[in-house]
C-alpha positions, 0 to 999 in steps of 0.5 A, a space after each residue: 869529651 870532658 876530661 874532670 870528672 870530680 863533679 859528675 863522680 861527687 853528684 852520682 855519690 851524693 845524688 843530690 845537686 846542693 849536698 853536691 856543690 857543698 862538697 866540691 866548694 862550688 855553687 849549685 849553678 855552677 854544678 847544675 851548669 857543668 852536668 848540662 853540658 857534659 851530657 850535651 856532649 855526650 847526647 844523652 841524660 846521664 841523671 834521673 831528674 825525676 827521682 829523689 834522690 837523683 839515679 843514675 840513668 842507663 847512660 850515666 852507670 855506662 859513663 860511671 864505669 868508664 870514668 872507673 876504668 880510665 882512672 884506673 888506667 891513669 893509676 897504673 901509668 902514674 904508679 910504673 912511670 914512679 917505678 922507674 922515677 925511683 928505680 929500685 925503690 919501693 914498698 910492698 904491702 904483703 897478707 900472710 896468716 901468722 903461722 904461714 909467715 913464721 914458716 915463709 918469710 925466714 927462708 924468702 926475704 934473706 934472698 928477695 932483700 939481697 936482690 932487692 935491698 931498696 924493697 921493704 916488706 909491709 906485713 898485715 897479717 890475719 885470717 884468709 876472711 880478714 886479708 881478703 877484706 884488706 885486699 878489697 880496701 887495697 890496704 894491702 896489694 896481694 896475700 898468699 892464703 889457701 883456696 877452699 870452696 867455702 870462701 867467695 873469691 868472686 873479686 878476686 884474682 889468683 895465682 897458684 903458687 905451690 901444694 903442700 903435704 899436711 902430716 900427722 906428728 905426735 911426740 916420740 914420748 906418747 903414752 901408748 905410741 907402741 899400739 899404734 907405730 910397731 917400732 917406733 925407734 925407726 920413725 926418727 931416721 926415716 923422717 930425716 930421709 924424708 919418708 913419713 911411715 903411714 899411719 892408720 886413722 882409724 885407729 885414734 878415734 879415741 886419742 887426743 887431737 890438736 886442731 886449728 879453730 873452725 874458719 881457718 881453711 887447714 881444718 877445713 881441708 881435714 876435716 872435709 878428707 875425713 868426713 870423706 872416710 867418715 871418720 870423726 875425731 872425737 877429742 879434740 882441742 882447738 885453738 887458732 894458734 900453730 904453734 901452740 897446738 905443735 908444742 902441745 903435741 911436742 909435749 906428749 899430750 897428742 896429735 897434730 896436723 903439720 904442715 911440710 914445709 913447718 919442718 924445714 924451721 930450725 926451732 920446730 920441736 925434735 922429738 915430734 915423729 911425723 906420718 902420713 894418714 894411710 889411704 887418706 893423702 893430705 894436701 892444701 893449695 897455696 896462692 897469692 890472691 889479689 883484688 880482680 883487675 887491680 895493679 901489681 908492681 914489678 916490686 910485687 912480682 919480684 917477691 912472687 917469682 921468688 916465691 916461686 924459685 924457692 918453693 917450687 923446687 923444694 921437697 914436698 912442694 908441687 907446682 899446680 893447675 888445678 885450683 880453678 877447680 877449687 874456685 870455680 867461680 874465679 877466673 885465673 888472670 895474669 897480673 897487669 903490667 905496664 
């Protein structure tokens, strides 16, 4: 069987013989004369010569595939012999939201960077719809998002890393805050022993909230466990940005949805006062998606397994299993390695 492909891969791309051998520098004889023999060899036609433009036949998708999956497995050969041509030296290509790496990277490249010095990180980062657009055009190797049922995760392979408490906090100066929280000058010390007060929902119909927009996959899980309760928050203020909704909070003006993890930063707001939401548990998934089939480097599954070491051991951090059943049409598969 042939070994180059390039002409067979350029004329199933370009469908036509001429526009073909225009593009491989070659003569459309030459072209023509090759496509004869390949499907000589192969004992069946591989074109549709009775169709403008050319169509692949039946022989030819099956040929297509195939030529995809050997160059795929000649990629992943090229890519791990260079690892160990360089050794420790390397690049990782990493999505991550703007919020979740302000939260993440601090506590994981101090460690990952003093076992790795020879890694560098190249952050893209986005909205879960944008990385997953980048993990497709393999601009990026993997990104940590959060499954939600509204997104298709069908090319798409994954791995569950963590589940992370979301918390409701509002700022110890809030007007009112005595007719929801009977004393409040409790709150503070029960929060530094990691014990969250529970507060009734309900009760804030009418309170003002800052929510995260409408695509970002933390409103979604909110408002999907609210609706749940029927329950609807009836002012609220949106923005795309955390942060801006957390200082927003932290300056007496509301509620805020908080992620866990976002109280262990050093420069999160103090006067914040953190509860769970009575009867209502809030939790969202976190795993590291990319493109189905695709390769990991070692250099990736590094920073994966320290992602891993860090995050599912802390406090309010679970290890999970159940996130296909989140993403029912994706199946969880093991990273390729050589």
């Amino acid at each position: 069987m042939q070994k180059n492909y390039e002409y067979f891969i350029m004329l199933a791309e370009k469908k036509n013989f001429t526009k073909a051998a225009e593009a491989l520098f070659i003569s459309q004889p030459a072209l023509s004369k090759y496509i004869g023999r390949l499907e000589e060899s192969l004992g069946t036609p591989l074109f549709d010569r009775t169709s403008t433009p050319l169509r692949l036949t039946y022989a030819g998708e099956l040929y297509l595939q195939y030529i995809k999956d050997q160059k795929r497995s000649e990629d992943i050969l090229s890519r791990r012999l260079e690892e160990i041509r360089t050794e420790e030296r390397g690049q990782i290509h990493l999505g991550l939201s703007s919020y979740r790496g302000s939260c993440l990277l601090p506590e994981v490249l101090p460690l990952f960077s003093s076992r790795y010095p020879h890694i560098s990180i190249c952050l893209t980062e986005g909205s879960a719809p944008f990385l997953f657009h980048e993990l497709f055009h393999e601009r990026i190797q993997f990104c940590i998002s959060n499954p939600v049922d509204t997104l298709n995760y069908s090319l798409l392979d994954y791995e569950s890393l963590f589940r992370e408490e979301i918390l409701l906090a509002v700022s110890e100066t809030y007007p009112g805050l005595l007719r929801f929280v009977s004393n409040s000058e409790e709150v503070p010390e029960r929060n530094r022993s990691q014990e969250f007060p529970l507060l009734d929902i309900s009760r804030l119909q009418e309170e003002p909230f800052f929510m995260t927009s409408d695509r970002q996959s933390m409103t979604y899980i909110i408002e999907s466990a609210l609706s749940s309760r029927r329950f609807h928050l009836s002012n609220v203020f949106r923005s795309s940005n955390l942060t801006t909704l957390i200082n927003l909070a932290a300056a007496g003006l509301g509620f805020v949805f908080v992620p866990r993890f976002s109280l262990r930063q050093a420069y999160f707001p103090k006067n914040l006062l953190f509860f769970r939401l009575e009867n209502l548990p809030l939790f969202w998934e976190h795993a590291v998606f990319y493109k189905r089939g695709t390769y990991l480097s070692c250099h990736c599954v590094r920073f994966i397994d320290t992602l891993k070491e860090i995050y599912g051991s802390s406090d309010g951090a679970e290890l999970t299993a159940h996130t296909a059943r989140i993403i029912p049409a994706t199946k969880k598969a093991g990273r390729q390695l050589l």
